[in-house]
C-alpha positions in Angstrom: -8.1 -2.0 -4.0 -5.3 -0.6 -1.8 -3.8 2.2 -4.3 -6.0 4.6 -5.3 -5.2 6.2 -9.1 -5.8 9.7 -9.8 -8.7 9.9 -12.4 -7.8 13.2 -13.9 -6.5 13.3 -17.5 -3.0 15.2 -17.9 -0.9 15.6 -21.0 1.9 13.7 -21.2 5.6 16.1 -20.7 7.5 16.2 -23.8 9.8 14.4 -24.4 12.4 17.7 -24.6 11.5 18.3 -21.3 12.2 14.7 -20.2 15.8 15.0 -22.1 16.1 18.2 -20.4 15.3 17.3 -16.9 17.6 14.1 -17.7 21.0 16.4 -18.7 20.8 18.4 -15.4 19.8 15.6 -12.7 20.8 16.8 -9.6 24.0 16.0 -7.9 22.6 13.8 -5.0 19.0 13.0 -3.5 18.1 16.1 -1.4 18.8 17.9 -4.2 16.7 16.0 -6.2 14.0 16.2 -3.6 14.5 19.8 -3.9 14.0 20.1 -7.5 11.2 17.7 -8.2 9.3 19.8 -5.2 10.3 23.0 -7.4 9.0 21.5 -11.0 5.7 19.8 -9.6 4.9 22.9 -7.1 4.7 20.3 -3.8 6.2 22.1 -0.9 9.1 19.8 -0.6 8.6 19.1 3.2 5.5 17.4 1.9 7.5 15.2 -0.8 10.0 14.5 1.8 7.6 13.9 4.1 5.6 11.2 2.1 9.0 9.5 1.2 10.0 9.1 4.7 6.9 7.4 5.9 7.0 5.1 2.5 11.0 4.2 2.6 13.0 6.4 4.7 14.4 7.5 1.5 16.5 4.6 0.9 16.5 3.7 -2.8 16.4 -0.1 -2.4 18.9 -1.0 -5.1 15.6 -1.3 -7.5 14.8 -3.5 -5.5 10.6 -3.9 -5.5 9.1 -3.4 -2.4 5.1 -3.6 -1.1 2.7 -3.7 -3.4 5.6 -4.0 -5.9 6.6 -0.6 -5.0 10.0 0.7 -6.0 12.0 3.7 -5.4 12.2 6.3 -2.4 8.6 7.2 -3.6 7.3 3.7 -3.8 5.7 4.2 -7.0 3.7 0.9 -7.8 4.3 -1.2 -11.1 1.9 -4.7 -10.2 2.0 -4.7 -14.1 5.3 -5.7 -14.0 6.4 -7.3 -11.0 4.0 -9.9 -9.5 4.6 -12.7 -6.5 3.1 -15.2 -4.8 3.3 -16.5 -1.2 5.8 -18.2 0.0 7.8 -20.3 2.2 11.5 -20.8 2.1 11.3 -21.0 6.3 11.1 -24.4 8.3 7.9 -26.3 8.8 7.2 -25.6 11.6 4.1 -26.3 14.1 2.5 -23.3 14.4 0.5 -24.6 17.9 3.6 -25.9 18.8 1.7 -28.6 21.5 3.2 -31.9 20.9 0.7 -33.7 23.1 -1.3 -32.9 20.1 0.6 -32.2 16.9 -1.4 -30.6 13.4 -1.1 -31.9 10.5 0.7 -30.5 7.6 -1.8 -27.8 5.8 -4.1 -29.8 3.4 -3.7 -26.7 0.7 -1.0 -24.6 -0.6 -1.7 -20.7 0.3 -3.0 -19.4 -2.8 -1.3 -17.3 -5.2 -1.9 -13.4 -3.9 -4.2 -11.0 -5.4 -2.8 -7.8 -6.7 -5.0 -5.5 -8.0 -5.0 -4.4 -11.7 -5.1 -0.5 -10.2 -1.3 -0.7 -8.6 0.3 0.8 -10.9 0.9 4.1 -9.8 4.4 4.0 -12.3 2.3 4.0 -15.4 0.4 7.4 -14.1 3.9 8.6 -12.9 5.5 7.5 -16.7 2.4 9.3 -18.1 3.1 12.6 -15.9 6.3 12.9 -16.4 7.5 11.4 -19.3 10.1 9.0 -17.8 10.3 5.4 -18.6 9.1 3.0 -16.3 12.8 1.5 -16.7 13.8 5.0 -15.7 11.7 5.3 -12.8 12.1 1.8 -10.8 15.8 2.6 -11.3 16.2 6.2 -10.9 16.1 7.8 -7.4 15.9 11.2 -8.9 13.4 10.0 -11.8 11.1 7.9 -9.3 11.1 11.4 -6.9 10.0 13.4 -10.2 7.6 10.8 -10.3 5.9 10.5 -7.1 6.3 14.6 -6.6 3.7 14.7 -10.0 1.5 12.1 -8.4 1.3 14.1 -5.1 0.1 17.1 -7.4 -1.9 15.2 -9.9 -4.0 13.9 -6.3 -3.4 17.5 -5.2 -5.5 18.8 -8.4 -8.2 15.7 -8.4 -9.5 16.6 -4.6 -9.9 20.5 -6.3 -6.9 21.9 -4.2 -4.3 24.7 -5.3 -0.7 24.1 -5.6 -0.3 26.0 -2.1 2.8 26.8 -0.6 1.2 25.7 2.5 2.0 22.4 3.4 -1.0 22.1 6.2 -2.8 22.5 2.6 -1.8 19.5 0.9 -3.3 17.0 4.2 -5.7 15.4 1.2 -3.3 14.6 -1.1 -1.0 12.9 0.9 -3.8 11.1 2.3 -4.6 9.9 -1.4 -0.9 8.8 -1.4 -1.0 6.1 1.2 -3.0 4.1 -1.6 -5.5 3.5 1.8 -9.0 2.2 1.1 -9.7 2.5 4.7 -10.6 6.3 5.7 -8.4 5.5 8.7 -5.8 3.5 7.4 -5.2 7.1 5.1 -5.4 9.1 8.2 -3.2 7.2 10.2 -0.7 7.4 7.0 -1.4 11.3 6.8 -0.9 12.1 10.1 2.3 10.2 10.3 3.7 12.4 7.7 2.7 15.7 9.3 4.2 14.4 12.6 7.3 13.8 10.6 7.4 17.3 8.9 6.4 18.9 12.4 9.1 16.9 14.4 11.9 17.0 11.2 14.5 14.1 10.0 17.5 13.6 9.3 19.5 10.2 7.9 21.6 8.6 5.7 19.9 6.6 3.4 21.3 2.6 2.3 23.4 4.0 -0.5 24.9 6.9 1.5 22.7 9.6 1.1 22.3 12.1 3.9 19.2 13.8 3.5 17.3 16.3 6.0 13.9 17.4 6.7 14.1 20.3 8.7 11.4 20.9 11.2 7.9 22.8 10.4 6.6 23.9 13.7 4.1 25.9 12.8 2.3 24.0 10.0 -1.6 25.1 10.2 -4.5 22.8 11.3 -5.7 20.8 9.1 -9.0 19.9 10.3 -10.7 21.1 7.8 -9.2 18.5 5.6 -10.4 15.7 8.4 -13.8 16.4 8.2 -14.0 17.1 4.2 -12.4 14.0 3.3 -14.6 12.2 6.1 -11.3 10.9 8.1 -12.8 10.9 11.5 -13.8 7.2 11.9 -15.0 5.6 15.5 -12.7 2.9 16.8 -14.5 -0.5 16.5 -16.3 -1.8 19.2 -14.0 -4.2 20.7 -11.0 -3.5 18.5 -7.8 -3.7 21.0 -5.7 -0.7 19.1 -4.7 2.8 20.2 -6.7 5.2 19.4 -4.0 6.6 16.8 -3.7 3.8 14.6 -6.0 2.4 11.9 -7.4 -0.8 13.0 -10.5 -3.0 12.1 -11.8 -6.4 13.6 -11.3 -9.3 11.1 -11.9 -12.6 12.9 -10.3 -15.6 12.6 -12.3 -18.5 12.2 -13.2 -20.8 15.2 -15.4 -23.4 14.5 -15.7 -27.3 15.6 -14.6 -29.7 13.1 -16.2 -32.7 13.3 -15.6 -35.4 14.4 -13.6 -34.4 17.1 -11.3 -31.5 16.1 -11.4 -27.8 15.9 -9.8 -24.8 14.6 -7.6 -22.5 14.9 -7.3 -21.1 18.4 -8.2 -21.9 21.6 -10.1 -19.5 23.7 -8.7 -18.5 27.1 -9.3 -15.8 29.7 -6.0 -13.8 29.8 -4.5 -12.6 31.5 -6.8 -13.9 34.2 -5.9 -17.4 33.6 -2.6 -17.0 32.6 -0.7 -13.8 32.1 0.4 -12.7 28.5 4.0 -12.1 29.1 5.6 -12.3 25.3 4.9 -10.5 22.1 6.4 -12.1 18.5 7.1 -10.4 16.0 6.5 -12.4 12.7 6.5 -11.6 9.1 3.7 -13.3 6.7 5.9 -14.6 3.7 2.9 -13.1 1.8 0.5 -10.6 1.3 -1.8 -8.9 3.1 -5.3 -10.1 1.6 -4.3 -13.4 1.1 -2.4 -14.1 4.8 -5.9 -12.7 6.4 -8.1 -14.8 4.3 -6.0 -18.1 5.8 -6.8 -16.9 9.1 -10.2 -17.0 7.9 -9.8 -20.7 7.2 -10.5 -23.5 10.6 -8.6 -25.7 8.6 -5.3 -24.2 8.2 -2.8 -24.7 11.0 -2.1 -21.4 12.1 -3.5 -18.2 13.5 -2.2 -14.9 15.1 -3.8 -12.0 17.2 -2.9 -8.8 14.7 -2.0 -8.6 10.8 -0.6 -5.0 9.7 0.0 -3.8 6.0 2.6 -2.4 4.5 2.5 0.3 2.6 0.1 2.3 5.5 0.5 0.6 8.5 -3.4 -0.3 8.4 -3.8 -3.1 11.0 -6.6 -6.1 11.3 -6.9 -7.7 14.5 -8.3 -10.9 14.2 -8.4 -12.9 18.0 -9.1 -11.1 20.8 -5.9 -11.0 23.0 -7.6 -12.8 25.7 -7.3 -16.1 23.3 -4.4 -17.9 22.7 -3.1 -18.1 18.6 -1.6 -20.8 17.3 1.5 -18.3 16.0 5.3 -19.4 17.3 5.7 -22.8 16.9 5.8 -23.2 21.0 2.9 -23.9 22.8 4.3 -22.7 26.2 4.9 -19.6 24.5 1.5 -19.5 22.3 -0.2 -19.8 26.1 1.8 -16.6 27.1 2.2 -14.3 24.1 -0.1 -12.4 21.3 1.5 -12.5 18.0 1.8 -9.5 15.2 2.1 -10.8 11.5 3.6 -8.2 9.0 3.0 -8.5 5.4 6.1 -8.9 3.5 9.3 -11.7 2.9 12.1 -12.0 5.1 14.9 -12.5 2.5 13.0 -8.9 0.9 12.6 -7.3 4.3 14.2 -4.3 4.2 11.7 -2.7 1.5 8.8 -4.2 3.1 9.4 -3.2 6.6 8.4 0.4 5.5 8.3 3.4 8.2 4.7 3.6 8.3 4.3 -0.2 9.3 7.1 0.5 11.9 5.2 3.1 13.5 1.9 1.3 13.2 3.4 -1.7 14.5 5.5 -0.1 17.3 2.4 1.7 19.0 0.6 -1.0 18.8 3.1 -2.9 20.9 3.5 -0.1 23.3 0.0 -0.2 23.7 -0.1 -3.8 24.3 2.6 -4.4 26.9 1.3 -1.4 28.9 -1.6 -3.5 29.0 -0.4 -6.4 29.8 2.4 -5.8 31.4 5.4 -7.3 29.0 8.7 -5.6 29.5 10.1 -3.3 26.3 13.0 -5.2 26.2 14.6 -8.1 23.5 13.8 -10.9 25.7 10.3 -10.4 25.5 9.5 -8.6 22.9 10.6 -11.4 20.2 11.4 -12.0 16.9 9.8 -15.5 15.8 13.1 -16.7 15.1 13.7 -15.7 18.9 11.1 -18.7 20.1 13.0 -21.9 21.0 12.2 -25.5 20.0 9.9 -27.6 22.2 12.1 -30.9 22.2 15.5 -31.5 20.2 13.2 -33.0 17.4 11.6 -29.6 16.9 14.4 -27.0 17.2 15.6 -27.9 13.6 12.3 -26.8 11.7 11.5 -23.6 13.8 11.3 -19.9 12.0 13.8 -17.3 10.9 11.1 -14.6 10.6 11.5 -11.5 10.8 15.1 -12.3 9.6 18.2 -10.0 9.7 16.9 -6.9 8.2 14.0 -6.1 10.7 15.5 -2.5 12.3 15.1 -3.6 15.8 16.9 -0.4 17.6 14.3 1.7 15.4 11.4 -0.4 16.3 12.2 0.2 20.4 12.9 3.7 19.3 9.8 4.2 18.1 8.3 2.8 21.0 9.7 5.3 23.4 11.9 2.3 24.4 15.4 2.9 23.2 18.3 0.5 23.1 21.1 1.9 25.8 24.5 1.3 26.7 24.7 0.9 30.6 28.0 0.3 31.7 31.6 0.6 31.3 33.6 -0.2 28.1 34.8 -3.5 29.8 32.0 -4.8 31.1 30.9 -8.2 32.0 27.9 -8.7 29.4 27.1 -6.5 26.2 24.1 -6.0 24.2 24.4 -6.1 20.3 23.7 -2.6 18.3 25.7 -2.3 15.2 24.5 1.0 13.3 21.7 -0.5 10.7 22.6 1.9 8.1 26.4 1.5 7.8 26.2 -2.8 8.7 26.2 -4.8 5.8 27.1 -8.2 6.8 27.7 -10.9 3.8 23.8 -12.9 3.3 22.5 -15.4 0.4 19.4 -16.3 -0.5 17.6 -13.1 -1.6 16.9 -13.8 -5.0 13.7 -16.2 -5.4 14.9 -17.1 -8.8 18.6 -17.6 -8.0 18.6 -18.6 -4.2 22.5 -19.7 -4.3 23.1 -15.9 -5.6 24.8 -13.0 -3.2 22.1 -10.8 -1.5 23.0 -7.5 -2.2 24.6 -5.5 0.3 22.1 -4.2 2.4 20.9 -2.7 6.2 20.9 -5.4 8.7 20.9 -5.4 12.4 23.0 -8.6 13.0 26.3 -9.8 13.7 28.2 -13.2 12.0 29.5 -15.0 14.9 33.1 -17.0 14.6 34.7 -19.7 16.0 38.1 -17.6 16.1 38.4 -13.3 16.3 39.6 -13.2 12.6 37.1 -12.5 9.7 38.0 -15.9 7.6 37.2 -18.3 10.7 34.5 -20.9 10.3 30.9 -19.5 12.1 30.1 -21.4 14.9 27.6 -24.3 14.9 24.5 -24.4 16.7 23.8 -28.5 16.6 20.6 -28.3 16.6 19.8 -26.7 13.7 22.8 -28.4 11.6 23.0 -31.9 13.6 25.9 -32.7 11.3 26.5 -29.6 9.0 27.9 -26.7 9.1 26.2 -22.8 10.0 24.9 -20.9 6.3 25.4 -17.6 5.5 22.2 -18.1 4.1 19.9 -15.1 5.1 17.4 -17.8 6.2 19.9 -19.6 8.8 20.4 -17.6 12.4 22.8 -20.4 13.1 25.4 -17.9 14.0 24.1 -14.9 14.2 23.4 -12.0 17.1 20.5 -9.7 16.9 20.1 -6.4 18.0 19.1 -5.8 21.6 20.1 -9.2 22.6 22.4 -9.0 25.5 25.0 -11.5 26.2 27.9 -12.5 28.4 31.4 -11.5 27.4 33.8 -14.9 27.4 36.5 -12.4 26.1 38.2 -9.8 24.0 40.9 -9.9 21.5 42.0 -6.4 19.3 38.3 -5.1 17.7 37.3 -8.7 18.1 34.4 -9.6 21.2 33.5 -13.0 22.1 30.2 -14.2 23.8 29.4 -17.1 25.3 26.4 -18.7 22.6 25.1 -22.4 22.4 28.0 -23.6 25.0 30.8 -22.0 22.7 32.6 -19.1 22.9 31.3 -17.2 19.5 33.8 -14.1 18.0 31.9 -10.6 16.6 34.1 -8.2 15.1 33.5 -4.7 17.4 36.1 -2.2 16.8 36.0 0.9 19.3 36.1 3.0 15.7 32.7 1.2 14.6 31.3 -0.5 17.7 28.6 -3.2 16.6 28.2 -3.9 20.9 27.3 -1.9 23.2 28.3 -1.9 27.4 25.2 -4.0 29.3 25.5 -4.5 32.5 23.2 -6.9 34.3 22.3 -10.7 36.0 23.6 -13.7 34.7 23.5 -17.2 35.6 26.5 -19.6 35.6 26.5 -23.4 36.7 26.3 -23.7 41.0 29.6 -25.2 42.0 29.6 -28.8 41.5 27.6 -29.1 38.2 29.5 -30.0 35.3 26.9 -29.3 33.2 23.6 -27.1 32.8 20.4 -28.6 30.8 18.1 -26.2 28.8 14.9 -26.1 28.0 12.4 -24.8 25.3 9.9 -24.6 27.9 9.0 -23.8 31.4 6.8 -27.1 32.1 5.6 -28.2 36.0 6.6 -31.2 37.7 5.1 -34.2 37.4 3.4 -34.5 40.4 1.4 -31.2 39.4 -0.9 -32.3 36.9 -4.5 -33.7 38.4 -6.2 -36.7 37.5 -7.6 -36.5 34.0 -4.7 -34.3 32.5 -1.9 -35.8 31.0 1.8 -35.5 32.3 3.5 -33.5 29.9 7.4 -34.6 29.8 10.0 -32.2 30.9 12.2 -32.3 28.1 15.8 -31.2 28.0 16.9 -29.8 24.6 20.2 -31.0 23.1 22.4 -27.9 24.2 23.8 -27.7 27.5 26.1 -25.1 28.9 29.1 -25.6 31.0 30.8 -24.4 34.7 32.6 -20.9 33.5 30.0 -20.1 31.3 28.1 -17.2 31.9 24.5 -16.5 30.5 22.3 -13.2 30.7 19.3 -13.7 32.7 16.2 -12.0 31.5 14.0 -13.4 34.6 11.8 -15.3 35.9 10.2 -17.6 33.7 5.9 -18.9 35.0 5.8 -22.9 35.0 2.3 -23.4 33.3 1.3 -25.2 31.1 -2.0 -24.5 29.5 -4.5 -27.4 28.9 -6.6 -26.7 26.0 -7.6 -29.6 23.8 -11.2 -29.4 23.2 -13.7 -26.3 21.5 -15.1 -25.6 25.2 -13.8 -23.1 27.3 -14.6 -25.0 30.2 -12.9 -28.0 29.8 -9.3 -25.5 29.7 -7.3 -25.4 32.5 -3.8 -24.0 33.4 -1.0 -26.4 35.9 0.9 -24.6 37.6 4.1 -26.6 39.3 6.5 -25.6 42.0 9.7 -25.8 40.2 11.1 -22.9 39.6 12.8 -21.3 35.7 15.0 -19.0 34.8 14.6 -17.3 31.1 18.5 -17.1 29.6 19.6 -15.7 26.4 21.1 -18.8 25.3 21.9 -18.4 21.5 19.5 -16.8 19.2 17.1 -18.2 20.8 16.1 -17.8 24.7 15.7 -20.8 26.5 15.1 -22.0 30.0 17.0 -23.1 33.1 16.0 -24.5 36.8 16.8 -22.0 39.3 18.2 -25.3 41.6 20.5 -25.6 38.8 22.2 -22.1 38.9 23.3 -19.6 40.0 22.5 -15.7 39.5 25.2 -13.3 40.1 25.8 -9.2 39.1 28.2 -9.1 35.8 29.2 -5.4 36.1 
């Protein structure tokens, strides 16, 4: 049980009251912030607060969110909203090895379990007086509601109604909905950091609203140790210290007759070094997702799960093993991969603030340890992992998808997303505002996939054959052999992400072009609304005399590398190539390994390493891999 219901019995408001508060709503949402903080007695840095960590404040069209959460306060109605886990992505390999492909799953992921007690809307109805109609839809109904929840929790711990926000620490704690003692810390402390430091945004419908700072709220350790938030860190458990985290392990086990499941074990970075970090979402839920890594016989597995609606995290393999998580098993060998419970085409309102700062320090923490650069070409999106061989490329993931905030992720990781350079510079990295970018998508609506998305946050770009907004988006062959790109919020085809940097092949008016896939690709970046930013950097073009470049979905040795008893594995070109004049951003040097692990002993593992030097590129949406012989690295200022 995740959402924890206040147990205390209060009248229900009158309905007068309810017509009452409904004939003077206030005029926009920090007013209504204001007033609900006013009628319910919370300090209204705490009810801004609480909605900050659980939605930014964006209202979300009405749109559910975790835990079938709605609203700036994400007030939970399970009762009427449930889901199941699902898959509207590519099949993909999840190992990604094709000397040894998995077979399909056996068994469909079963349905997900929400619990009976999220309903947090029926106590907020019973509170208030509002309709549950009224408070999905409502922004200034569902902040009357969550501000009575706040001090319904606020009365059950045996509190006052203080002015004092240090005072309501318990409450908010309650909030988070955490089972975990320090999944509800973690959530609690995030808030306080938030009313300490102060916000200030505009929300996905155009709503500014501001937190102003609270320097000087009192400590709050008293509320620590009477609520008993002062866990120990698991032994073992790779997390920051600040974070909630528990050990949840994957299943390894031999599966006779000759198989085994479902990672490999390794001794990173010692054998190899972990150079990648993936960002996935789940496509489900939280309990269900873990308990499938609990399964040997389902074909997947990945390092780290985290939850929505707190940012609780379960680590599951040690980072020292390899997961079988992107689909690539070059990149599996190098990488640990992060699942985060929620649906791409609903990403927006699962991706709440608490899992991005959950998420992000667990990241910063990792790559400090492991030495990954905070940058977009290794810290990637799943759909940033390319294909193995051209008969792979086709069926590889979209996840996170386009509405994953990516300049507030690295901003949260102390890693933020600068111009560098002049306004006509050689190579540009895409950053269109997330709040204000709300690019044309289908495919949101489970039950009417062919339907409009509405218009919401994305950090992405449509890419055109022409700079004019009716021209056709450019193909990427691969994944449309013979079609045409989708606007489909599933299909990357032709799309840029923020934090990808990429050569410029030319300007036109407000229109930018890129060179992506072997094409040049149009983005519409008006100096009044720039959705590029000046990069400046090494990129690789053809040496003189090659025609043509190959690329490749993985950095592979040479032949003549592997020792007796271990396979060649072929060096496979994909089915792009890029031509002289076209210009590439490098991201670096790429390790040629590849990683034998085929059988449940450690022992028997080994890692070839060949001579023949890579090149990482950012090729398309996708980064890919060159031979150094085969280009050449110059300064695009």
């Amino acid at each position: 049980m995740r959402r924890l219901l206040a147990i205390s019995v209060v009248a229900l408001v009158p309905l007068t009251n309810v017509a009452a508060a409904q004939a003077q709503e206030p005029a926009d949402r920090q007013q209504a912030f204001a007033a609900a903080a006013e009628e319910f007695q919370v300090p209204e840095s705490v009810l801004l607060g609480v909605s900050y960590l659980e939605s930014r404040w964006d209202a979300h069209a009405g749109q559910p969110s975790s835990d079938a959460g709605f609203g700036p306060m994400h007030l939970t109605d399970a009762a009427a909203y449930t889901g199941s886990n699902h898959h509207d992505e590519g099949e993909e390999d999840a190992r990604g090895d094709d000397s040894r492909p998995l077979p399909p799953a056996d068994h469909e992921p079963e349905p997900a379990d929400i619990p009976a007690s999220l309903r947090t809307m029926e106590r907020a109805a019973e509170l208030t007086g509002e309709s549950r109609e009224r408070l999905r839809a409502d922004d200034a109904a569902n902040i009357r509601g969550g501000a009575a929840l706040l001090a319904d929790y606020q009365k059950s711990l045996g509190a006052p109604l203080s002015d004092d926000p240090a005072q309501w620490y318990g409450a908010v704690a309650k909030y988070s909905g955490a089972q975990e003692a320090g999944a509800a810390k973690f959530f609690a402390d995030e808030v306080f950091s938030v009313i300490k430091e102060g916000a200030e945004r505009t929300t996905d419908d155009g709503e500014r609203v501001r937190l102003p700072a609270v320097p000087n709220l009192q400590k709050i350790v008293e509320w620590l140790e009477k609520l008993g938030l002062r866990p120990p860190r698991p032994d073992g458990v790779e997390c920051p210290a600040s974070i909630s985290c528990e050990w949840i392990p994957a299943a390894y086990q031999e599966l006779p007759p000759d198989d085994y499941g479902h990672y490999d074990l390794a001794n990173r970075p010692f054998s190899q070094k972990v150079d990648y970090i993936i960002i996935h979402d789940m496509e489900g839920y939280f309990l269900p997702s873990i308990r499938l890594n609990q399964d040997p016989k389902y074909p997947a597995s990945w390092h780290y799960s985290i939850r929505s609606t707190d940012g609780h995290i379960a680590q599951h393999i040690k980072t020292k093993d390899v997961g079988w998580q992107a689909g690539n098993w070059y990149v599996n060998a190098k990488s640990i991969g992060l699942e985060h419970e929620g649906f791409l085409a609903e990403g927006g309102t699962w991706y709440t603030e608490a899992m991005y700062r959950s998420s992000a320090r667990l990241v910063r923490y990792l790559a400090l340890r492991h030495g990954v650069p905070l940058d977009r070409a290794h810290i990637l999106g799943h759909d940033n992992v390319p294909g193995t061989l051209p008969t792979t490329v086709r069926n590889m993931h979209e996840d996170p998808g386009p509405f994953w905030d990516w300049a507030h992720y690295f901003q949260l990781m102390g890693a933020p997303l600068h111009a560098f350079g002049g306004p006509r510079s050689g190579s540009v990295m895409i950053k269109p505002d997330f709040a204000t970018n709300k690019p044309y998508f289908y495919g949101c609506d489970r039950k009417n996939p062919s339907a409009a998305c509405p218009p919401l946050p994305a950090g992405t770009v449509w890419l055109r054959t022409e700079p004019r907004p009716d021209a056709p988006l450019v193909k990427d062959i691969g994944k449309h052999p013979t079609g045409e790109s989708l606007y489909s919020v599933y299909d990357h085809s032709a799309r840029a992400s923020t934090g990808q940097r990429y050569a410029v092949a030319g300007r036109q008016g407000d229109w930018t072009a890129i060179w992506y896939l072997g094409q040049k690709a149009w983005f519409h970046n008006p100096a009044s609304a720039p959705t590029a930013v000046p990069s400046m950097g090494l990129v690789v073009t053809p040496k003189p005399g090659k025609a043509t470049v190959p690329v490749y979905g993985r950095a592979y040795p040479e032949q003549e590398a592997y020792p007796e008893g271990i396979p060649y594995q072929a060096v496979t070109p994909l089915q792009y190539t890029f031509s002289a004049g076209e210009k590439y951003t490098l991201a670096g040097p790429a390790a040629t390994e590849y990683y034998r692990a085929v059988t449940f002993n450690l022992a028997d593992h080994k890692v070839v390493r060949g001579k023949t030097k890579y090149l990482e590129i950012q090729f398309g949406h996708r980064v890919m891999f060159v031979k150094t012989d085969d280009v050449q690295v110059t300064f695009s200022g």
